[in-house]
C-alpha positions as CSV (number, residue, x, y, z in Angstrom):
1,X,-108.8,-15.6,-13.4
2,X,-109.6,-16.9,-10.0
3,X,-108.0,-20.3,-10.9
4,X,-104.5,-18.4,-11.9
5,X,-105.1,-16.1,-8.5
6,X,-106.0,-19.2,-6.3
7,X,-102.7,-20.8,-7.9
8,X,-100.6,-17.7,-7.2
9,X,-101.8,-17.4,-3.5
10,X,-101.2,-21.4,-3.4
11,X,-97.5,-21.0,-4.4
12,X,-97.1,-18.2,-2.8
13,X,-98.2,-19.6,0.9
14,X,-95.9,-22.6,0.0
15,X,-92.9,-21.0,-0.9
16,X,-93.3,-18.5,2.5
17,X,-94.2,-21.7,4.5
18,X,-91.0,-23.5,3.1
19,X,-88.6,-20.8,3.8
20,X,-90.2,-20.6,7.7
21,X,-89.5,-24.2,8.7
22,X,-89.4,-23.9,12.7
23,X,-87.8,-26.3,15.2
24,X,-88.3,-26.2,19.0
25,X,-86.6,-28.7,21.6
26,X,-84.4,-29.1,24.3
27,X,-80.6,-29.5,24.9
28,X,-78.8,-31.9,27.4
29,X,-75.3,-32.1,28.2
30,X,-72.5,-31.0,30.5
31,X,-70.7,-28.3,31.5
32,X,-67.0,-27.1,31.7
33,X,-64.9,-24.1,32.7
34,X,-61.1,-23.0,31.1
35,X,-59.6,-20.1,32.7
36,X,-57.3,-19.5,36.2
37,X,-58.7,-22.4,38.6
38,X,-58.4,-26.0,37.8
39,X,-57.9,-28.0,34.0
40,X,-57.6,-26.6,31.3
41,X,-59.0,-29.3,29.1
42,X,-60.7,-28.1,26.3
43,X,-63.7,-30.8,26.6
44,X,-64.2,-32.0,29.9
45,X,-68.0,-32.0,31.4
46,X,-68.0,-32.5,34.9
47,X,-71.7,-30.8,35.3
48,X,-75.2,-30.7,34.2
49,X,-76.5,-28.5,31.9
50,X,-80.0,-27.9,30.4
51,X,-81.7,-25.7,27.7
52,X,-84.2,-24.9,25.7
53,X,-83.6,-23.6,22.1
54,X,-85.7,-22.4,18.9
55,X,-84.5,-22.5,15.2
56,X,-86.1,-20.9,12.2
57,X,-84.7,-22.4,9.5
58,X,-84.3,-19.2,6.4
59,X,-82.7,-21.9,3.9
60,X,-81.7,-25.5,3.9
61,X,-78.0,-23.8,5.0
62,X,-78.8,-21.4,7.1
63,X,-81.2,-20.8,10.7
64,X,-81.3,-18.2,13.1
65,X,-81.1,-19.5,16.1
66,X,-82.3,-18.7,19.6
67,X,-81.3,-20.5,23.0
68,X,-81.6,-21.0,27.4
69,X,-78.9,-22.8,28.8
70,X,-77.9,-23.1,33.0
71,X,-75.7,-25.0,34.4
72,X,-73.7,-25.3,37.8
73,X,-69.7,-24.6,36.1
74,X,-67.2,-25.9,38.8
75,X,-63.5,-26.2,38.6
76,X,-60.8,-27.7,41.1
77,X,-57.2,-26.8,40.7
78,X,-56.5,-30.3,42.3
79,X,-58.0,-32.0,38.8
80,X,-54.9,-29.8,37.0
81,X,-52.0,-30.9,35.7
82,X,-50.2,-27.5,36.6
83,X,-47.9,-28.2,39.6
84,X,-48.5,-24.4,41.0
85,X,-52.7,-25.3,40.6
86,X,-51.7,-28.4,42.3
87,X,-50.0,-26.9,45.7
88,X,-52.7,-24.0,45.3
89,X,-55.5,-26.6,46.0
90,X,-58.5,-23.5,44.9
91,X,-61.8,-24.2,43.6
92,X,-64.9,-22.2,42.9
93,X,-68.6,-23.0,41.6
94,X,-70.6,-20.7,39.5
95,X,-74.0,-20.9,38.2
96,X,-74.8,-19.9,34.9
97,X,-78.3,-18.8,33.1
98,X,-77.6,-17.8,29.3
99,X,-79.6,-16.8,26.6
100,X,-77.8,-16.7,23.0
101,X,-79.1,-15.6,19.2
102,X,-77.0,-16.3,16.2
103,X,-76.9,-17.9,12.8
104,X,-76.7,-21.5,12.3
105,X,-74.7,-22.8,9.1
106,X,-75.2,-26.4,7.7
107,X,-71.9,-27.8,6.0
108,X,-74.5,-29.6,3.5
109,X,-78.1,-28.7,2.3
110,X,-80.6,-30.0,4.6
111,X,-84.0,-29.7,3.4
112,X,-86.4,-30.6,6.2
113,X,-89.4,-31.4,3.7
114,X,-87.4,-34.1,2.1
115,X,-88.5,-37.7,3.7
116,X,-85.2,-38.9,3.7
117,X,-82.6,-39.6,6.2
118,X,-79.9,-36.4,6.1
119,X,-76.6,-35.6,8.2
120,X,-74.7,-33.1,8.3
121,X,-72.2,-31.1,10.2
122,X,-72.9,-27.5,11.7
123,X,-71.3,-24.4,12.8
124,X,-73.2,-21.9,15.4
125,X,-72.3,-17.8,16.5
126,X,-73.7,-15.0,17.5
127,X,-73.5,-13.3,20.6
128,X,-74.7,-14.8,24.4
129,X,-75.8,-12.9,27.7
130,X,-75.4,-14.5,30.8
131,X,-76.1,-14.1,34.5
132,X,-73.9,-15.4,36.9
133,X,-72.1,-15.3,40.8
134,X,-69.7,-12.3,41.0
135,X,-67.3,-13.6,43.9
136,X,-63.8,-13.5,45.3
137,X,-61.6,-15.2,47.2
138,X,-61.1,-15.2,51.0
139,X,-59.2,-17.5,53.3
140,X,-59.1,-20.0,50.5
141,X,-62.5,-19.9,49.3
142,X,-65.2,-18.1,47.4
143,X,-67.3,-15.5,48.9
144,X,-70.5,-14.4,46.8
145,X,-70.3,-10.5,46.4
146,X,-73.7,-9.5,43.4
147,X,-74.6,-10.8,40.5
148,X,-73.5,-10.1,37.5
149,X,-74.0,-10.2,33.8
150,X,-71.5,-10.1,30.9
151,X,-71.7,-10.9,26.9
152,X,-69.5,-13.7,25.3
153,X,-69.5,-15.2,21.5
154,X,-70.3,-19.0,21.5
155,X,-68.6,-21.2,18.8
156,X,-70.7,-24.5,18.6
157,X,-69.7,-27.0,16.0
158,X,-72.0,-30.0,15.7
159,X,-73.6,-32.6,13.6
160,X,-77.3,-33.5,12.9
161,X,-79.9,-35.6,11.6
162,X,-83.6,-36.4,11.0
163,X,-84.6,-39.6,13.4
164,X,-87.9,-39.0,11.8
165,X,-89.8,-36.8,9.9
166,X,-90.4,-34.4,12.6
167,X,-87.4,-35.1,15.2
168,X,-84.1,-34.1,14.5
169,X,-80.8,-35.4,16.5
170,X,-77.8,-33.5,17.0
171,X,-74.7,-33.6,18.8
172,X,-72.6,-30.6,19.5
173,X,-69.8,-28.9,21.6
174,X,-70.0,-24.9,21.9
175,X,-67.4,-22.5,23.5
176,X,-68.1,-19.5,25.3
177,X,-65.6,-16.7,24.7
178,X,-66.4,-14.4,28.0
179,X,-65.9,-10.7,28.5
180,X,-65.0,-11.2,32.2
181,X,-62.2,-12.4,33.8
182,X,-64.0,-13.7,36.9
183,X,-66.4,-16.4,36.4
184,X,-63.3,-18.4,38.4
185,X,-63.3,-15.4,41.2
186,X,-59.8,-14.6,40.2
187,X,-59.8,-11.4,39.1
188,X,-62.7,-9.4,41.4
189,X,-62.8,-5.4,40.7
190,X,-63.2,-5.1,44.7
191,X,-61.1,-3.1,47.2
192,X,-58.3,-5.7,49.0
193,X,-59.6,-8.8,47.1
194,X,-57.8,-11.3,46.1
195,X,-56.5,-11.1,42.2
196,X,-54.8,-13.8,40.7
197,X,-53.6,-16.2,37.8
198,X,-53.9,-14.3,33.6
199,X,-55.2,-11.1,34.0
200,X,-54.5,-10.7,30.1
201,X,-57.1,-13.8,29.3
202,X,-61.1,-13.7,29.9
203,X,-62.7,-17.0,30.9
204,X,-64.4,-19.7,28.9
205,X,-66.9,-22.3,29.6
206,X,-68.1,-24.6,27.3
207,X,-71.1,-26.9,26.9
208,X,-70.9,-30.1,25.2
209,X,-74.3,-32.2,24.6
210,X,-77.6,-33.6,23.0
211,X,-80.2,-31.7,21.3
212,X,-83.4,-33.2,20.2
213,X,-86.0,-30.9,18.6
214,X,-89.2,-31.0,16.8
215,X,-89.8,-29.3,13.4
216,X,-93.2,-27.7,12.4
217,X,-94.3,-25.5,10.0
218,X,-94.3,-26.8,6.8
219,X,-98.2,-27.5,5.9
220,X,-99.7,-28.9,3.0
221,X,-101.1,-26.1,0.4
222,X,-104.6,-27.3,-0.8
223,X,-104.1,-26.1,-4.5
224,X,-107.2,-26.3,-6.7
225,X,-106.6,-28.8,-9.9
C-alpha cells in the first residue's frame, strides 16, 4: 500500500512539476514609434529598450506570460518620407515603462524536458499598461504637462530555441496598439494646445529585440523501485 501511495504522490509531483515549467530572463532590443510625427516604418529601432519578463509554461504550446519593458521612443518628422512631415521639421521624445500579461502560443510543441535542440515560431497578446510623458506642442517643440498612463494590446511574433538545456534564445518583434493619441504630443486634451495630424488613429510603438531566459522548475522525482 505505501509503495502504490509513494508511486501515486511520485507521478503526481511529476506531472504538476511538468506542467509548471518556469522561465525568467531579460529582453534587449530597440524601440520605435508609428503615429503623427516622423516615419512610419513598421520596424525601425532607433532606441534602446530593456526588460525583464517571466513565463510559466501551462503546455508545450502554451505560457502565460508576464513582462517590464522602458525605453526612450523618439521620432523626427525630418527621417519621413511625407513631404508635409518634411517642411513641418517636428519631433518629440517619450519615455516609456510597461508592464504586459498575456498568453504565449508556440506554432510547434516545445517540450522543455526534452534534451534536444527545438525551434519554433511564436505568437504573444494580452493586454499592456504603460506610463509615459503627457506633453504638447509649443513654439515647435514639446512641453511636458503630467504623466500619464494608458492600456494597449501588444502583438509579438517571434521565434525561439534551446542554446542549452536551461537557456532559451528568442528573437521577436511586438507592436503596441495604444489607447491614446498622444504619445507623439499631437493630440493633447489641454485648453489652446496644439492638435494635429489623425485624430481618428491612436499611436503605436513597437519593440523589436533579443530575449534570453533561463528555465527552472522541472526537478527530478525520487520514485521508489
Amino acid at each position: 500500500m505505501n509503495r502504490i501511495l509513494s508511486t501515486f504522490l511520485c507521478f503526481f509531483m511529476l506531472t504538476f512539476m511538468n506542467a509548471q515549467i518556469h522561465e525568467v530572463g531579460v529582453f534587449v532590443g530597440g524601440s520605435n514609434f508609428i503615429g503623427d510625427v516622423g516615419p512610419t516604418n513598421y520596424i525601425n529601432p532607433n532606441k534602446l529598450a530593456l526588460g525583464v519578463l517571466y513565463k510559466w509554461n501551462k503546455s508545450t504550446r502554451h505560457s502565460w506570460r508576464a513582462s517590464y519593458i522602458q525605453s526612450t521612443i523618439r521620432s523626427n518628422d525630418l527621417r519621413s518620407d511625407a513631404p508635409n512631415r518634411l517642411q513641418r521639421g517636428f519631433s518629440f521624445k517619450n519615455n516609456i515603462q510597461e508592464l504586459s500579461a498575456g498568453v504565449e502560443f508556440n506554432f510547434f510543441d516545445f517540450d522543455l524536458h526534452e534534451l534536444t535542440t527545438k525551434i519554433t515560431p511564436y505568437v504573444f497578446t494580452g493586454l499592456n499598461y504603460f506610463r509615459y510623458d503627457y506633453q504638447y506642442f509649443s513654439n515647435g517643440a514639446t512641453e511636458f504637462s503630467k504623466k500619464e498612463f494608458a492600456l494597449a494590446i501588444p502583438m509579438v511574433l517571434g521565434a525561439k530555441s534551446n542554446i542549452t538545456p536551461h537557456l532559451i534564445l528568442g528573437i521577436e518583434v511586438g507592436a503596441r496598439y495604444t489607447f491614446t493619441d498622444n504619445i507623439d504630443a499631437s493630440n493633447p486634451d489641454l485648453p489652446n494646445a496644439l492638435q494635429f495630424g489623425n485624430i481618428n488613429n491612436k499611436d503605436w510603438y513597437v519593440f523589436s529585440g533579443i530575449t534570453l531566459t533561463y528555465t527552472f522548475g522541472n526537478n527530478p522525482c525520487f520514485c521508489p523501485q
